[in-house]
DRENPA-3360 file (N, C-alpha, C; in nm, 2 decimals, always signed):
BEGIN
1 = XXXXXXXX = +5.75/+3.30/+11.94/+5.67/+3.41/+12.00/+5.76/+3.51/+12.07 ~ +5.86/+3.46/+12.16/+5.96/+3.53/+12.20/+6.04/+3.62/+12.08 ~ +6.05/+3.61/+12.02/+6.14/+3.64/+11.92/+6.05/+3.77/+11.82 ~ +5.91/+3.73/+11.83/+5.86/+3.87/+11.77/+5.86/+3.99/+11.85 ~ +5.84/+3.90/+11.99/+5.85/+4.06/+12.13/+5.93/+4.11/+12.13 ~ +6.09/+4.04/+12.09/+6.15/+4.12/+12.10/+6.25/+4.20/+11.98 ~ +6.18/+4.11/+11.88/+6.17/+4.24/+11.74/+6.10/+4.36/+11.74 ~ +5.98/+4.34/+11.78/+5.87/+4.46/+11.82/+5.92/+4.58/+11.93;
9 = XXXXXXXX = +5.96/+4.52/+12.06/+6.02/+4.59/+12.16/+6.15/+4.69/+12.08 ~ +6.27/+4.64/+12.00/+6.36/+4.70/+11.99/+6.32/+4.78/+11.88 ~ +6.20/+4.75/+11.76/+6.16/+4.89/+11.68/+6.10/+4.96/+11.75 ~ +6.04/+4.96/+11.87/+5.96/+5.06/+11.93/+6.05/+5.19/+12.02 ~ +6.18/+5.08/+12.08/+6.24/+5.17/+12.13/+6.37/+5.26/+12.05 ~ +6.36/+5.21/+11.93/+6.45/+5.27/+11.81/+6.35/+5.41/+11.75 ~ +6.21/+5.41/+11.76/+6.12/+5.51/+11.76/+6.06/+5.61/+11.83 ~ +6.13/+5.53/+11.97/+6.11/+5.66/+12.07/+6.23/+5.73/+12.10;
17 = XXXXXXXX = +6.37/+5.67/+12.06/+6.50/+5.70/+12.06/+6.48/+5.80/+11.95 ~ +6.47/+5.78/+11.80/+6.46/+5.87/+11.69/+6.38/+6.02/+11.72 ~ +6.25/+6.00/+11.77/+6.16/+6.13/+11.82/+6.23/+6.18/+11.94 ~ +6.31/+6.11/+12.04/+6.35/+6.23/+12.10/+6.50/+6.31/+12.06 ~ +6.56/+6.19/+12.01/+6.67/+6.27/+11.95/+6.63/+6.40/+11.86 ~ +6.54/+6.39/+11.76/+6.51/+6.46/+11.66/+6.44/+6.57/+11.76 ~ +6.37/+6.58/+11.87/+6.21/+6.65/+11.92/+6.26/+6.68/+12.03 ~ +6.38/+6.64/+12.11/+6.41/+6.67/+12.20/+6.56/+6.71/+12.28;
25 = XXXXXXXX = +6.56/+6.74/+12.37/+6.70/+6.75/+12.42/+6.76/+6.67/+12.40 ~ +6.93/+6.72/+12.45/+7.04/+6.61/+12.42/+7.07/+6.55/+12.61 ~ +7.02/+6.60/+12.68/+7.05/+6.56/+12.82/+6.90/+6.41/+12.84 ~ +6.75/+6.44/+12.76/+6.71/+6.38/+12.78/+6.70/+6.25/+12.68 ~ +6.78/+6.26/+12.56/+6.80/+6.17/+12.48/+6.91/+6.05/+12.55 ~ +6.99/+6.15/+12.59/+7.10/+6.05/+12.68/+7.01/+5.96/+12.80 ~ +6.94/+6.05/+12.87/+6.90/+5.92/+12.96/+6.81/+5.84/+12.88 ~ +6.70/+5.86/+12.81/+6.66/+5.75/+12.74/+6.77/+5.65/+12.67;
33 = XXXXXXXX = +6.84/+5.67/+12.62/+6.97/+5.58/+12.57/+6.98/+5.44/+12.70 ~ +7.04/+5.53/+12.81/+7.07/+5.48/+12.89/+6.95/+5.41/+12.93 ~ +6.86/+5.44/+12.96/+6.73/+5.34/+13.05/+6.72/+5.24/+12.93 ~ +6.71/+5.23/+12.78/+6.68/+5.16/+12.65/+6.79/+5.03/+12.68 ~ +6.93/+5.10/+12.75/+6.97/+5.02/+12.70/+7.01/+4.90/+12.84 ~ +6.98/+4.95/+12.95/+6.93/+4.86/+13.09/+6.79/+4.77/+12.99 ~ +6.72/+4.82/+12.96/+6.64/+4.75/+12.93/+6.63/+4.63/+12.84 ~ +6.77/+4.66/+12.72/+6.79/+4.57/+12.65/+6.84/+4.44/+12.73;
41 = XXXXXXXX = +6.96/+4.53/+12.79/+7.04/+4.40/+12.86/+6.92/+4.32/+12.97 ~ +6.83/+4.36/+13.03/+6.77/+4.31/+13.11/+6.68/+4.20/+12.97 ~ +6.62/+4.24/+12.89/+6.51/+4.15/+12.76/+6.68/+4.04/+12.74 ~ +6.77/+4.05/+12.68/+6.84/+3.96/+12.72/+6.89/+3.84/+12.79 ~ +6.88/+3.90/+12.88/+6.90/+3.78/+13.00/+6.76/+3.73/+13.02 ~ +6.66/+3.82/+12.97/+6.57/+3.68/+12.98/+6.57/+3.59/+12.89 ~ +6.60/+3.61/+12.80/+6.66/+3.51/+12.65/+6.72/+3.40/+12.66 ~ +6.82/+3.44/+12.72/+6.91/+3.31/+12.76/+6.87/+3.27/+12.85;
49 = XXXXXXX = +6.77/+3.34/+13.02/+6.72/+3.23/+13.07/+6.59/+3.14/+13.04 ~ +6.52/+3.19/+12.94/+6.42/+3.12/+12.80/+6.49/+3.00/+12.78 ~ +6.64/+2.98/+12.72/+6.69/+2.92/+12.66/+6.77/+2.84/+12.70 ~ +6.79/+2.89/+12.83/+6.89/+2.77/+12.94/+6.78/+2.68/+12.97 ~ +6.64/+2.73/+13.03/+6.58/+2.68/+13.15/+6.47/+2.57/+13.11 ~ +6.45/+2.61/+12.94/+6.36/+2.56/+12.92/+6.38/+2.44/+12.84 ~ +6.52/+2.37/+12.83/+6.52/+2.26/+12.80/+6.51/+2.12/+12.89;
% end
């Protein structure tokens, strides 16, 4: 279950990354980058604490 959310999550933010790069500025593609990728590392650490906590 975990594992589809966050297949799903990272094509969605690969398609909002693509439309602004392509549809938008380059100052506002950078901060999307940046907020995408706090966000990855944060879906991460929930992973591992999924994976530590739940044994």
């Amino acid at each position: 279950m975990l594992n589809r959310y966050i297949i799903s999550v990272i094509l969605v933010w690969v398609l909002i990354l693509a439309i602004v790069r392509f549809w938008g500025s380059s100052t506002r593609f950078k901060t999307m980058s940046i907020f995408c990728a706090g966000f990855l590392i944060g879906m991460l650490a929930m992973w591992i604490a999924v994976h530590v906590y739940n044994k």
